[in-house]
NULO-443163 format. One record per residue (C-alpha): residue in one letter; residue number from 1; x, y, z. Coordinates in pm, 1 decimal. Example, Ala and Ser with C-alpha at 12.3 -4.5 7.8 and 13.67 -1.06 7.14 Angstrom:
BEGIN
   aa     i         px         py         pz
    a     1     1230.0     -450.0      780.0
    s     2     1367.0     -106.0      714.0
END
This chain:
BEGIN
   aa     i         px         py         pz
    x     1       78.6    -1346.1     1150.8
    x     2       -0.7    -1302.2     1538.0
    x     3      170.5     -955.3     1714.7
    x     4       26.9     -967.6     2033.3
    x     5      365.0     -932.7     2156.1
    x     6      375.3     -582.8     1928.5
    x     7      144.1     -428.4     2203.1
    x     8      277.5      -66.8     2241.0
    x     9      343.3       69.6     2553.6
    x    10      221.9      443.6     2580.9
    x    11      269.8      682.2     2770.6
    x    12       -2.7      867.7     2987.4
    x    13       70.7     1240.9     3008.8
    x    14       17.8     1414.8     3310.4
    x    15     -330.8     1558.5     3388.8
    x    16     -321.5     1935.8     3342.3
    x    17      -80.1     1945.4     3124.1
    x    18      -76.7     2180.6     2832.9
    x    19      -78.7     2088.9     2453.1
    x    20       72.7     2271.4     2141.7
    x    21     -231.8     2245.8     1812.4
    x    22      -70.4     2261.5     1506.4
    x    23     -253.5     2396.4     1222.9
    x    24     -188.5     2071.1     1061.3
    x    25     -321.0     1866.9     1280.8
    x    26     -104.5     1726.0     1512.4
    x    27      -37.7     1839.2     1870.3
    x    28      256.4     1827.7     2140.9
    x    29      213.5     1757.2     2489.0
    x    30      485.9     2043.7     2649.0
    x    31      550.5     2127.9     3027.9
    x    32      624.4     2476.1     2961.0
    x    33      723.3     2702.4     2641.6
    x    34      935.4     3043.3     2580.3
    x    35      953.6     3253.6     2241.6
    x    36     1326.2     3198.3     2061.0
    x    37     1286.8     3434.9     1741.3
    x    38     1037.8     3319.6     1533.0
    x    39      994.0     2977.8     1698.0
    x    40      820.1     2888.3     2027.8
    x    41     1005.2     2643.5     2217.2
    x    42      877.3     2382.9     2352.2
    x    43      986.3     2182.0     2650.0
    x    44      921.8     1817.9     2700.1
    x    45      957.7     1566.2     2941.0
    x    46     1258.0     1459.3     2725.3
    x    47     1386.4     1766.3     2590.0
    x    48     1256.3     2067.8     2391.1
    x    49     1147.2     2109.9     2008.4
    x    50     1142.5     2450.3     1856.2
    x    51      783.7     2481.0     1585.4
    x    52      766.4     2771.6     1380.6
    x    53      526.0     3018.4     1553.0
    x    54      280.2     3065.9     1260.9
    x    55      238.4     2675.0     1278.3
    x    56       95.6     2636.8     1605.9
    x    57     -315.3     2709.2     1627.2
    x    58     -347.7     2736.4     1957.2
    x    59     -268.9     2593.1     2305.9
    x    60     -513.0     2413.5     2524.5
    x    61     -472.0     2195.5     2820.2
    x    62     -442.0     1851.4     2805.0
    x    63     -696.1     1552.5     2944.1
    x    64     -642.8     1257.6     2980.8
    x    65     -927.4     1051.0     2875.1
    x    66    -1137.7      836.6     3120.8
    x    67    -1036.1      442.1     3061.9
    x    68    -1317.2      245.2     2976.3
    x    69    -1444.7     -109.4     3142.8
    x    70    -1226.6     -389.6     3030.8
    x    71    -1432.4     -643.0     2865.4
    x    72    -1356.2    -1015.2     3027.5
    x    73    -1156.3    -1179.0     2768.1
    x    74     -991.3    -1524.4     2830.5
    x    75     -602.1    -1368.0     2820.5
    x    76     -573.2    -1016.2     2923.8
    x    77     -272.7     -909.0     2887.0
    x    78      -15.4     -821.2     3192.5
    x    79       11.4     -481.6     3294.2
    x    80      380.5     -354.6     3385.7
    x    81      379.1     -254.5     3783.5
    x    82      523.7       35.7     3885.5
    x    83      806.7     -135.9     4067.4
    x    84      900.1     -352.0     3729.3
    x    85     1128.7     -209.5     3449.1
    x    86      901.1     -212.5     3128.9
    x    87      979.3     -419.2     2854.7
    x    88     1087.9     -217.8     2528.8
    x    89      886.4     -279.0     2287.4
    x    90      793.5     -183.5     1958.0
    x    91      654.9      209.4     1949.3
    x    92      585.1      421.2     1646.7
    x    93      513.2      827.3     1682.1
    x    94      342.3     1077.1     1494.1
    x    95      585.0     1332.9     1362.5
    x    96      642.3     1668.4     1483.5
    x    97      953.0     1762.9     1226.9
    x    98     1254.2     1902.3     1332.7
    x    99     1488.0     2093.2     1145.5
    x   100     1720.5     1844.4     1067.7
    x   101     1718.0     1745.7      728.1
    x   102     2043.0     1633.1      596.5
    x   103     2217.2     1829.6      249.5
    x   104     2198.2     1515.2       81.3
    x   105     1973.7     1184.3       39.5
    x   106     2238.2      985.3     -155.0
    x   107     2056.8      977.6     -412.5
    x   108     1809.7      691.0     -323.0
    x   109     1553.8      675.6     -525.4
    x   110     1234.1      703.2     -312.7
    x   111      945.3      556.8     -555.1
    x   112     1201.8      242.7     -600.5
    x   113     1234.2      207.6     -214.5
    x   114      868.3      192.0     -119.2
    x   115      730.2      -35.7     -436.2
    x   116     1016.1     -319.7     -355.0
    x   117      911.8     -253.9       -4.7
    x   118      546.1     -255.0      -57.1
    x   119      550.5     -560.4     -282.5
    x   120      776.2     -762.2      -29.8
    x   121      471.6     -706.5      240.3
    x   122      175.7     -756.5      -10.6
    x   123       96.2     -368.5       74.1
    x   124      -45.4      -74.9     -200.9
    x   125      228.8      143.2     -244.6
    x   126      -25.2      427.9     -286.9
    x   127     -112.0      330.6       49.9
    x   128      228.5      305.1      196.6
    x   129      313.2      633.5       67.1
    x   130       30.1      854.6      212.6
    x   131      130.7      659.2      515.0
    x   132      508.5      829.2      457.4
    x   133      362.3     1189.7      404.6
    x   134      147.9     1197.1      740.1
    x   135      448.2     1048.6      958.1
    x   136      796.6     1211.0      740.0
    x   137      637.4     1401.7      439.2
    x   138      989.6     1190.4      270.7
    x   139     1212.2     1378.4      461.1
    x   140     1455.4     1054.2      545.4
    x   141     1647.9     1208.7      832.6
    x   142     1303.1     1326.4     1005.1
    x   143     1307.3     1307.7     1408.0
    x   144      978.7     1368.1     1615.5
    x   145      943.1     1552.7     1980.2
    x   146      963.4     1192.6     2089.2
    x   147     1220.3     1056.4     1926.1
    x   148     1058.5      844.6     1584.3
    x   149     1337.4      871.0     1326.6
    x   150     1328.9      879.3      932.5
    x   151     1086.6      801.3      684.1
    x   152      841.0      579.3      865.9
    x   153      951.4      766.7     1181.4
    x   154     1039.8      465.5     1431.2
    x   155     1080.0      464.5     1781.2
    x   156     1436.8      353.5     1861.4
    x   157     1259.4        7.1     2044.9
    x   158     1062.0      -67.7     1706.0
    x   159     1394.1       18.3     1552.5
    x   160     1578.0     -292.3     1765.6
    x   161     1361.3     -507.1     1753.7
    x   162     1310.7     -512.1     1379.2
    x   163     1664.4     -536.7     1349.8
    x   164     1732.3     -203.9     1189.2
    x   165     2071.2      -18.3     1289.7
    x   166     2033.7      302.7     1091.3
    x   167     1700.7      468.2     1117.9
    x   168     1818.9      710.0      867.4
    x   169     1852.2      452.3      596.3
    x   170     1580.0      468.6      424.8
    x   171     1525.2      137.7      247.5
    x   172     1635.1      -24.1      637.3
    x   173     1359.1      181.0      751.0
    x   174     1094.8      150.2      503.7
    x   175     1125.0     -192.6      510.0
    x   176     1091.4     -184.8      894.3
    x   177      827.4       26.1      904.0
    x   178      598.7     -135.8      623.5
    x   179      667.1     -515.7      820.3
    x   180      511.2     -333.5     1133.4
    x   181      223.9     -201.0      929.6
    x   182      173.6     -548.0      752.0
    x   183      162.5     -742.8     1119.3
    x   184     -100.8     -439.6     1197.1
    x   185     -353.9     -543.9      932.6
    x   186     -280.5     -883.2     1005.8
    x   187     -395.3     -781.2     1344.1
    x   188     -714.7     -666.0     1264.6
    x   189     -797.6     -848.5      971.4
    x   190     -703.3     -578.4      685.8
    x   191     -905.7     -316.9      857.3
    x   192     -670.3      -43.0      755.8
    x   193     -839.2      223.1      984.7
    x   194     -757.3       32.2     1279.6
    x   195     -431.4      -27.6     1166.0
    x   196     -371.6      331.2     1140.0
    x   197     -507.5      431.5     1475.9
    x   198     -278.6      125.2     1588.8
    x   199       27.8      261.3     1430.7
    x   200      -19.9      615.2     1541.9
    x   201     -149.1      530.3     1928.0
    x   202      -56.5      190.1     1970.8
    x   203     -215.2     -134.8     1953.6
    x   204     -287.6     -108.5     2355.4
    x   205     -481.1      214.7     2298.0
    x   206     -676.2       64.1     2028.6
    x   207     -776.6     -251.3     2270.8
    x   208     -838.3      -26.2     2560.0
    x   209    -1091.7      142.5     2365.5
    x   210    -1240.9     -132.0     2109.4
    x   211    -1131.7       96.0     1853.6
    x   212    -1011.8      434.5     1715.8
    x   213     -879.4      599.8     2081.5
    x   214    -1043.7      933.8     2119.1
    x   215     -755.0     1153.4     2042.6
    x   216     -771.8     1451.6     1822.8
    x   217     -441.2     1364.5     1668.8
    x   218     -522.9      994.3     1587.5
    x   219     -826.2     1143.3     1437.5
    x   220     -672.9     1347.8     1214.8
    x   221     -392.7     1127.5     1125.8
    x   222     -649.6      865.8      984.8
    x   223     -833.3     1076.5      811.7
    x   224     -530.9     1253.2      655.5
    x   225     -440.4      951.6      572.1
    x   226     -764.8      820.9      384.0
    x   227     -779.6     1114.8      223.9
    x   228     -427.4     1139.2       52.5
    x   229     -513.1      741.4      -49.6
    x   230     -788.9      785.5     -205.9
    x   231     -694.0     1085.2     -378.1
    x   232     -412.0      893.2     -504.1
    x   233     -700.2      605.3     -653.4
    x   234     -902.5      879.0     -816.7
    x   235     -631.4     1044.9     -989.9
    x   236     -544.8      691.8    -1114.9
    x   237     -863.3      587.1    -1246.0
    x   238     -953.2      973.6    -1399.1
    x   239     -570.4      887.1    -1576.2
    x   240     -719.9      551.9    -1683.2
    x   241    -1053.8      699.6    -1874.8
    x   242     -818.7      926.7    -2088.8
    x   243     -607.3      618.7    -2238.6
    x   244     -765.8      556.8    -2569.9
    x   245     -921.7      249.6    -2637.1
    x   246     -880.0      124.1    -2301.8
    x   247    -1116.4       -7.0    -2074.4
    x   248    -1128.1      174.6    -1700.1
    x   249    -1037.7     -172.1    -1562.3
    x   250     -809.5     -106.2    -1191.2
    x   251     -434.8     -206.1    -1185.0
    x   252     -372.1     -546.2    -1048.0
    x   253     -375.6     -565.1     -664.3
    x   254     -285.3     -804.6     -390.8
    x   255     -597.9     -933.6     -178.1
    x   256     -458.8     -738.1       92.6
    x   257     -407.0     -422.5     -106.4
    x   258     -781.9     -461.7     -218.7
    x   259     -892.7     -448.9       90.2
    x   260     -750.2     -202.3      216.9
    x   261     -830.3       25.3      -40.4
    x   262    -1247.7      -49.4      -13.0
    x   263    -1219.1      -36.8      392.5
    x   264    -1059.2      290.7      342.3
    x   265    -1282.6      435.9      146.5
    x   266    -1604.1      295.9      315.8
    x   267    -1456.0      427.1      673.7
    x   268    -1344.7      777.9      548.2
    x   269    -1628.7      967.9      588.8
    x   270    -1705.9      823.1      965.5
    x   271    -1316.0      907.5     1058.9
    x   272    -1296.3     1217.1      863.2
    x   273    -1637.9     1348.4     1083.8
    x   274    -1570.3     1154.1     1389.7
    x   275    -1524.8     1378.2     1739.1
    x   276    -1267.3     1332.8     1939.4
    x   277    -1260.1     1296.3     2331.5
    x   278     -982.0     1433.5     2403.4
    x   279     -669.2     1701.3     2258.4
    x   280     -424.9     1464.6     2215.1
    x   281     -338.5     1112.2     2179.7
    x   282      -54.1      922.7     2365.8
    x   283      213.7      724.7     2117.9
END
């Protein structure tokens, strides 16, 4: 299925502006920052986030990454002038959790939610999950520094546009969020380490650079990824060997789900070890 139309539109952060590195990982563009208690707080562009002060690594300042020569393809796409409103279009973020996890889930069972979702979209649910952990770790009422929501954490214009009207719900969401990730492979032909990079930075980002942007947190956020996923595969086959009398043969897959899971595995190493350009990327 074509999503050319699903091109993200990032945002460019300001040169000399200073990030937030959080010891697990990810990292938060911030215009200036003030100790409350045990939290530094962080303000934004958009607001402020307060992170636990042991979580943060260090601060550096931010960037931004040269753009590269545009190759001459037959339809580049338009850019937005400055004097034009931008079109709202679909946007994923990485998550930066804030503290606002409700008392109660309603009792939806999780495991149910992503395998109904997973098999609607011809998607691993092993997949799908480690996908969950890096962007919500399940926390279904999950908001970002820029405003993702829930499980999948979705951008409010993602949110529209694939017709979802409570983030917080999580099958509405994780539904959502695994259509955008199916239309991503799609994209780039089941290359599930492009998808990634895609659903973290945005296809645009992925275009501009003929590949995996240079960010430190898209880094990362693929290789956390990969990792958790195939960690997930290895526990399943080491489960297989100890059934008795039963041949290591791998649970049944879709052709999609296969290949993401050998792309994965044969691209973890060079995302896992790859260096970045730059501190941060741009969702």
């Amino acid at each position: 299925m074509a999503v050319s139309l699903l091109a993200l539109a990032a945002q460019i952060s300001a040169l000399g502006a200073e990030v937030a590195v959080l010891r697990n990982g990810r990292s938060i563009s911030f215009v200036r920052k003030e100790q409350v208690g045990d939290n530094i707080r962080l303000y934004t562009s958009g607001g402020y986030v307060d992170i636990p002060t042991e979580q943060i690594e260090s601060f550096e300042v931010e960037e931004t990454p040269p753009t590269p020569p545009q190759a001459p393809l037959a339809e580049q796409p338009q850019q937005p002038s400055a004097q034009q409103p931008q079109q709202i279009v679909p946007q994923v973020a990485a998550i930066i959790p804030v503290n606002q996890q409700a008392a109660s889930n309603n009792k939806v069972d999780l495991d149910q939610v992503v395998r109904e979702a997973s098999q609607r979209r011809q998607l691993d649910p092993d997949f799908v999950n480690s996908v969950i952990k890096a962007e919500s770790n399940f926390k279904t009422r999950a908001v970002s520094s820029k405003g993702a929501q829930g499980l999948m954490q979705l951008m409010p214009g993602t949110a529209a546009h694939l017709g979802v009207n409570n983030p917080f719900d999580p099958k509405a969401n994780v539904d959502a969020g695994t259509t955008y990730l199916s239309q991503l492979l799609d994209l780039y032909h089941d290359d599930p380490v492009l998808a990634l990079a895609a659903y973290n930075a945005g296809p645009q980002r992925v275009e501009q650079y003929h590949g995996v942007p240079p960010y430190r947190e898209t880094h990362a956020y693929i290789a956390r990824i990969v990792r958790d996923f195939n960690a997930k595969k290895s526990a399943e086959r080491a489960a297989q060997t100890q059934v008795a009398g039963k041949k290591n043969v791998p649970g049944k897959t879709t052709q999609k789900a296969a290949a993401t899971r050998a792309q994965a595995k044969k691209k973890a190493q060079q995302v896992a070890t790859a260096k970045p350009q730059s501190t941060n990327g741009t969702n």
